[in-house]
Residue frames relative to the residue before (quaternion, step in Angstrom):
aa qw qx qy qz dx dy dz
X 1.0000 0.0000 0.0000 0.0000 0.00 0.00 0.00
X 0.5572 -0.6325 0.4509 0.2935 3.45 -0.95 1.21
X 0.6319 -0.4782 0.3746 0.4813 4.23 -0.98 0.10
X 0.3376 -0.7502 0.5376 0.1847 3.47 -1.21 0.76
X 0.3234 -0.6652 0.6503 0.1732 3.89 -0.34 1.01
X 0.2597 -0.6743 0.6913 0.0078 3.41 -1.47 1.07
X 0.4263 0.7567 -0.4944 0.0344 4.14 0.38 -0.31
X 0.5797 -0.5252 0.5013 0.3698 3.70 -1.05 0.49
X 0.5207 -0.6567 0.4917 0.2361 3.93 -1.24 1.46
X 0.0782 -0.7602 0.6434 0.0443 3.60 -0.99 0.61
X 0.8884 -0.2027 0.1368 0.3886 3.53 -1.19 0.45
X 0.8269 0.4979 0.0432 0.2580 2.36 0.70 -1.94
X 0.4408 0.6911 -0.1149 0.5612 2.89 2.38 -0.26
X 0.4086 0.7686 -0.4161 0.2629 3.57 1.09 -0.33
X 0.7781 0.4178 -0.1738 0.4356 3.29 0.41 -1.23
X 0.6611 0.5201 -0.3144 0.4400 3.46 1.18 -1.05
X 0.7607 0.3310 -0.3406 0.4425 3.59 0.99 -0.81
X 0.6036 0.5171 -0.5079 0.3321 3.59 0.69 -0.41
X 0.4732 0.5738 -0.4944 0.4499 3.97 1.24 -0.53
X 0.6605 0.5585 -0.3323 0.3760 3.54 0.59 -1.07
X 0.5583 0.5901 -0.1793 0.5549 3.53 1.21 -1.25
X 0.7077 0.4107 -0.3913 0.4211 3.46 0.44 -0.93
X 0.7590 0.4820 -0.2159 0.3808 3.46 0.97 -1.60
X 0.7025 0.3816 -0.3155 0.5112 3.59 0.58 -0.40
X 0.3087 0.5155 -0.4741 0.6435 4.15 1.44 0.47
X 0.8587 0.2885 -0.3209 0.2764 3.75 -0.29 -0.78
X 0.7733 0.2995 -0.2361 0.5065 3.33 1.36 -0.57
X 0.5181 0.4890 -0.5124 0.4794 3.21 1.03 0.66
X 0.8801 0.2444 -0.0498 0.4040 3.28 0.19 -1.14
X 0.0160 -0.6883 0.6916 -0.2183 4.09 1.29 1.10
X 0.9073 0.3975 -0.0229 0.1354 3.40 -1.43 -0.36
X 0.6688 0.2221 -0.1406 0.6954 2.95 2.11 -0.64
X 0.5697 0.3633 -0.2909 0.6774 4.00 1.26 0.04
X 0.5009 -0.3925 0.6768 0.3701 3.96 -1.39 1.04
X 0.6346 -0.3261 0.6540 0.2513 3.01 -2.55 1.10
X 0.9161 0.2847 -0.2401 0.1486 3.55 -0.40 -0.80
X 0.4294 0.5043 -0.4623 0.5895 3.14 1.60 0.23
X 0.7799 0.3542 -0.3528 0.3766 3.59 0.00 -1.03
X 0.5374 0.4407 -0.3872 0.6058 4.59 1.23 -0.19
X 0.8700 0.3019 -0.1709 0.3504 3.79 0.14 -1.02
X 0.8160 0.3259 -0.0822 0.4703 3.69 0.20 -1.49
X 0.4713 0.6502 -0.4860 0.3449 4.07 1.05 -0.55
X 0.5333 0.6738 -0.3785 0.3440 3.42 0.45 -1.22
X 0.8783 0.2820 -0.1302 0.3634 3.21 -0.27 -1.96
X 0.6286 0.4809 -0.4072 0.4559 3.69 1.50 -0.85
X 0.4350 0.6785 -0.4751 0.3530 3.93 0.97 -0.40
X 0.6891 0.6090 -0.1696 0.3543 2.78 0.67 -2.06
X 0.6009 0.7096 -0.1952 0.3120 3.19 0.77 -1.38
X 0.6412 0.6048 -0.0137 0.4722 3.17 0.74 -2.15
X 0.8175 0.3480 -0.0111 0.4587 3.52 0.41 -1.50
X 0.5152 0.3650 -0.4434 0.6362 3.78 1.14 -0.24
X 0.6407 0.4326 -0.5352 0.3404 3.99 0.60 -0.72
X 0.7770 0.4662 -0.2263 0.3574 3.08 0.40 -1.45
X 0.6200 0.6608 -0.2078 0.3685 3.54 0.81 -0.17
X 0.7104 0.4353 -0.0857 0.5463 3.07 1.17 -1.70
X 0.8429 0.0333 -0.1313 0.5207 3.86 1.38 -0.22
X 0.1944 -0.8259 0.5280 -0.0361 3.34 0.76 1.96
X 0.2065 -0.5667 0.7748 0.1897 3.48 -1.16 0.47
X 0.2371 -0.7445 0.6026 0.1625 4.04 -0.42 0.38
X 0.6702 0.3862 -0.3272 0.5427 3.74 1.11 -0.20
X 0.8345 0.3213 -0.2199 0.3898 3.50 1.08 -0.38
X 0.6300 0.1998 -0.1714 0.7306 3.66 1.59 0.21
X 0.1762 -0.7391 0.6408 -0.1096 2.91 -1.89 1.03
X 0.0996 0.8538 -0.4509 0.2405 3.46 0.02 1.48
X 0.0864 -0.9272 0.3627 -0.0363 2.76 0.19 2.04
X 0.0918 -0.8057 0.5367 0.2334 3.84 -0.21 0.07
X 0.3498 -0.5848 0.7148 0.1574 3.65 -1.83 0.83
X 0.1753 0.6870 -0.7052 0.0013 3.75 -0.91 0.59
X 0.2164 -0.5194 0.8237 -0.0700 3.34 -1.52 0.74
X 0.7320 -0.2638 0.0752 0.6236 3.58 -1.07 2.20
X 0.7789 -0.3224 0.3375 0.4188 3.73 -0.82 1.16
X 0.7907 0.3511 -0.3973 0.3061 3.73 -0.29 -0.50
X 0.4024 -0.6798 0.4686 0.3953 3.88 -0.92 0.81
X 0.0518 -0.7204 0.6748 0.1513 3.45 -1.61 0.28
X 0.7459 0.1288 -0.1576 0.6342 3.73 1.40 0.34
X 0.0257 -0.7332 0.6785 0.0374 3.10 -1.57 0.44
X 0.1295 -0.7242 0.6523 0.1822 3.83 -1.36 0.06
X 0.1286 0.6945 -0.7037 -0.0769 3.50 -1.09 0.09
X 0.1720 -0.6181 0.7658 0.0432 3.61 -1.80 1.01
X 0.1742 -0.6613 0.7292 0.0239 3.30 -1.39 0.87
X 0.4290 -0.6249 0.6301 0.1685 3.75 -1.48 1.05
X 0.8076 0.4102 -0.2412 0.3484 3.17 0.50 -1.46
X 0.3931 0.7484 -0.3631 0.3919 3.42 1.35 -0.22
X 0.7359 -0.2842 0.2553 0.5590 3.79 -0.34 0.89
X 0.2090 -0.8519 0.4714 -0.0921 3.72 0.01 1.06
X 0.8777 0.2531 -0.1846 0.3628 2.87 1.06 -0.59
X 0.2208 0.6539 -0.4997 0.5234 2.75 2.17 1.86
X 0.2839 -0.6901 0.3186 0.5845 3.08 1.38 -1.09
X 0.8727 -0.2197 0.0303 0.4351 3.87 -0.04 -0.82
X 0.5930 -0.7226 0.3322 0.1259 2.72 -0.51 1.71
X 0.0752 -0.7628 0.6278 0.1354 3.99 -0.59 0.44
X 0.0596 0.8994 -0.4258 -0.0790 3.17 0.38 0.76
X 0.6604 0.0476 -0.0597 0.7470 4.14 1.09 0.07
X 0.0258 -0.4883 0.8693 -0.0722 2.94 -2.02 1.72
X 0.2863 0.7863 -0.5411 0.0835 3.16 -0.49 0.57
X 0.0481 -0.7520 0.6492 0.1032 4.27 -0.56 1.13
X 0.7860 -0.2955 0.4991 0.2138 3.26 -1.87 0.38
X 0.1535 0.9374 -0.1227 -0.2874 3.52 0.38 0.72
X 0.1265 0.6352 -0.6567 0.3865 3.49 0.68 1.76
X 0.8149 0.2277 -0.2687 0.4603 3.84 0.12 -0.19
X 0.2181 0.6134 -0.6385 0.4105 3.70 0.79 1.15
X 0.8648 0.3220 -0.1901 0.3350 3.19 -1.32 0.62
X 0.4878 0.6431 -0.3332 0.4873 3.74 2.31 0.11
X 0.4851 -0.5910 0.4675 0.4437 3.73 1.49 -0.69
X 0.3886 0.7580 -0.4607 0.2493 3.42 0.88 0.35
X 0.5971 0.4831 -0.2203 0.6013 3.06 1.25 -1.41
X 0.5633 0.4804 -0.5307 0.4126 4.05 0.13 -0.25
X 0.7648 0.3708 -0.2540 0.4617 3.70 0.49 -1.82
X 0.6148 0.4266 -0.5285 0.4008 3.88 0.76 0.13
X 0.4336 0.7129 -0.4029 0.3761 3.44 1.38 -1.16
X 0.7316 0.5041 -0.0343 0.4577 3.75 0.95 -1.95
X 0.5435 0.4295 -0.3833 0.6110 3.59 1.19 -0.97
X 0.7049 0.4482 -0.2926 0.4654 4.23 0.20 -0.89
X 0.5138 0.6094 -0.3795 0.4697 3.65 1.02 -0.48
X 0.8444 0.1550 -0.1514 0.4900 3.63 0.14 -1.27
X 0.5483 0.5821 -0.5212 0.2982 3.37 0.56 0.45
X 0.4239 0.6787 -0.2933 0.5231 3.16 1.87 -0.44
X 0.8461 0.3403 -0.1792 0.3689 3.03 0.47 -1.43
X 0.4516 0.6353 -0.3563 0.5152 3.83 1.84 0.40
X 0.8708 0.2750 -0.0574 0.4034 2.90 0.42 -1.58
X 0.7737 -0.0132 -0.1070 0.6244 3.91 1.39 0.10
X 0.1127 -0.8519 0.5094 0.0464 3.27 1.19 1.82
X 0.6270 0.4158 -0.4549 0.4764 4.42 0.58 -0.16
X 0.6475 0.5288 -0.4434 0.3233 3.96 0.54 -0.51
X 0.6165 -0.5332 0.5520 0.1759 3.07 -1.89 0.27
X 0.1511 -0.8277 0.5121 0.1726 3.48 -1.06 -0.10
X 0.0956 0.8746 -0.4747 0.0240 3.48 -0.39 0.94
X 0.1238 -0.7329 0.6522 0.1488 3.64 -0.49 -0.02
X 0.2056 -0.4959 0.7847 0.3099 3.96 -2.15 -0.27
X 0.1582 -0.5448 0.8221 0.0488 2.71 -2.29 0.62
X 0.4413 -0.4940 0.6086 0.4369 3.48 -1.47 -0.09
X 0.6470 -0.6297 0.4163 0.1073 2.54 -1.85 0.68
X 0.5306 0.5031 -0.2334 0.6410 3.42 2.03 -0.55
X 0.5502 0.6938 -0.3245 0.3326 3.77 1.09 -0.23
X 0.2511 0.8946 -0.3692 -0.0197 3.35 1.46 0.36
X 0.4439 0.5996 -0.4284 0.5099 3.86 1.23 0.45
X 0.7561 0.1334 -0.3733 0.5208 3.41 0.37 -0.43
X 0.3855 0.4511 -0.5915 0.5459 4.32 0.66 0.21
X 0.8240 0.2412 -0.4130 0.3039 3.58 -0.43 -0.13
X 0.3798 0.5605 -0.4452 0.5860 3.84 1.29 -0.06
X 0.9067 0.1116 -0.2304 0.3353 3.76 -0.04 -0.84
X 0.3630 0.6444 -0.4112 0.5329 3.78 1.64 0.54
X 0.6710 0.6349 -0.1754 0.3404 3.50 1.53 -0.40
X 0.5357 0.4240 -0.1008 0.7233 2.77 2.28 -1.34
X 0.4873 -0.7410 0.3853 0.2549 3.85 0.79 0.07
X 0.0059 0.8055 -0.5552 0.2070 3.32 1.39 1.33
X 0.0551 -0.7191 0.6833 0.1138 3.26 -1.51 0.61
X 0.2431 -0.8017 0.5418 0.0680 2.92 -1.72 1.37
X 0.3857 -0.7976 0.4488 -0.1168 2.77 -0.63 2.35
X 0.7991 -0.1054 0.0966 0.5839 3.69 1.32 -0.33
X 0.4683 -0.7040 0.4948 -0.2005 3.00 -1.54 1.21
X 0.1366 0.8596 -0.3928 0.2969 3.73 0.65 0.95
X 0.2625 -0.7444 0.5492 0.2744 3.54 -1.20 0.08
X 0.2479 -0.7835 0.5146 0.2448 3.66 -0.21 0.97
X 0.4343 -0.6789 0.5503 0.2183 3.68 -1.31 -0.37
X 0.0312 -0.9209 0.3825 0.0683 3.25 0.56 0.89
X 0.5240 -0.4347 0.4868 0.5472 3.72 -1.30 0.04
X 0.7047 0.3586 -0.3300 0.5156 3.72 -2.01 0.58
X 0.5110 -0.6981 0.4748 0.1615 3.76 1.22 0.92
X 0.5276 0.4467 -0.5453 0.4741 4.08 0.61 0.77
X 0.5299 -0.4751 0.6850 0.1558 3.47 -2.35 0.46
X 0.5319 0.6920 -0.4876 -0.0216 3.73 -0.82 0.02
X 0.6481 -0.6425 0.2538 0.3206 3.29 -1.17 0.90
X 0.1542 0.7356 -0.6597 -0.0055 3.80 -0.50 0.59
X 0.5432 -0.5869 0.5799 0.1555 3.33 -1.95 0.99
X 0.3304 -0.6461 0.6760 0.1283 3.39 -1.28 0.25
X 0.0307 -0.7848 0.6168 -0.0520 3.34 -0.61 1.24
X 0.2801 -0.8301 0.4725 -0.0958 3.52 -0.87 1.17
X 0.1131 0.8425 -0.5235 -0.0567 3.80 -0.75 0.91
X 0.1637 -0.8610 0.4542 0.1599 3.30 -0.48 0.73
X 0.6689 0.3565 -0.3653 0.5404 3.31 1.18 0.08
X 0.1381 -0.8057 0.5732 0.0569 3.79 -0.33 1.05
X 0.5223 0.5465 -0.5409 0.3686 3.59 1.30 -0.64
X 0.5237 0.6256 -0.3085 0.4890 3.98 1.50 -1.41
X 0.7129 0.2718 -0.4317 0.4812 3.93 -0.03 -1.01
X 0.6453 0.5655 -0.4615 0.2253 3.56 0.10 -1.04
X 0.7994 0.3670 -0.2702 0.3914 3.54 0.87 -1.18
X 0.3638 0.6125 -0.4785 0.5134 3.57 1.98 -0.29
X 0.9464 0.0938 -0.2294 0.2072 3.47 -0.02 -0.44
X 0.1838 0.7346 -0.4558 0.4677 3.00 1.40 1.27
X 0.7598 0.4976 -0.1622 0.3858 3.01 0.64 -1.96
């Protein structure tokens, strides 16, 4: 595999990462999201999300990393502060291209999102939700020794309810070198 470029998303990125967003939504989450949000409506709500979140970065308060391989992304992280704070930092999207799941990409973004945490709110935690039927990416973070601390039903886009856990790390100096190593 050619070198993998790591470079922080810009504006200009919108479209490229929501496509990403869209595609790793469909093959992650068939079965627990309606066919017709995830074939019809994903697109435009991606889109949506990512021209916001793009077009007015706070660079101290969000972090939106991209993986590209020859110019084209195949991964991406983003961590939000302001996001329920008083989890501390939010992981709010790992998310790779999925033909290159399973290459370690998603660890060194996992790690690239790890010490930015640990720069920009070196006393905070990190936590993120998954679904609960998501058992590929529970086993990616059961690996780094997340703990699940709580258990909820979210509201998703595509009008459905499903249960997702909140996994939590309080030592990041520990995840960072877990996923180095």
């Amino acid at each position: 595999m050619n070198q993998i470029i790591f470079r922080t998303a810009t504006a200009n990125d919108s479209t490229r990462v929501a496509a990403l967003h869209s595609a790793s939504w469909r093959n992650a989450y068939r079965g627990m999201l309606p066919d017709s949000y995830l074939d019809q409506e994903i697109d435009d709500e991606r889109l949506q999300l990512w021209q916001q979140r793009l077009n007015r970065p706070d660079p101290q308060r969000q972090y939106v990393l991209l993986a590209e391989l020859e110019q084209q992304p195949i991964g991406f992280v983003c961590v939000l502060l302001d996001e329920e704070p008083e989890w501390g930092a939010c992981l709010d999207n790992l998310h790779m291209h999925p033909a290159y799941k399973r290459h370690g990409i998603g660890r060194q973004l996992f790690a690239h999102a790890t010490d930015w945490v640990m720069s920009s709110e070196p006393a905070w935690p990190l936590h993120l939700l998954v679904f609960e039927a998501n058992q590929q990416a529970r086993r990616f973070y059961d690996n780094y020794k997340g703990q699940v601390v709580e258990r909820m039903i979210k509201h998703m886009p595509g009008n459905v309810a499903l249960p997702v856990l909140r996994y939590i790390w309080r030592d990041l100096g520990g995840l960072a070198a877990a996923l180095r190593g």
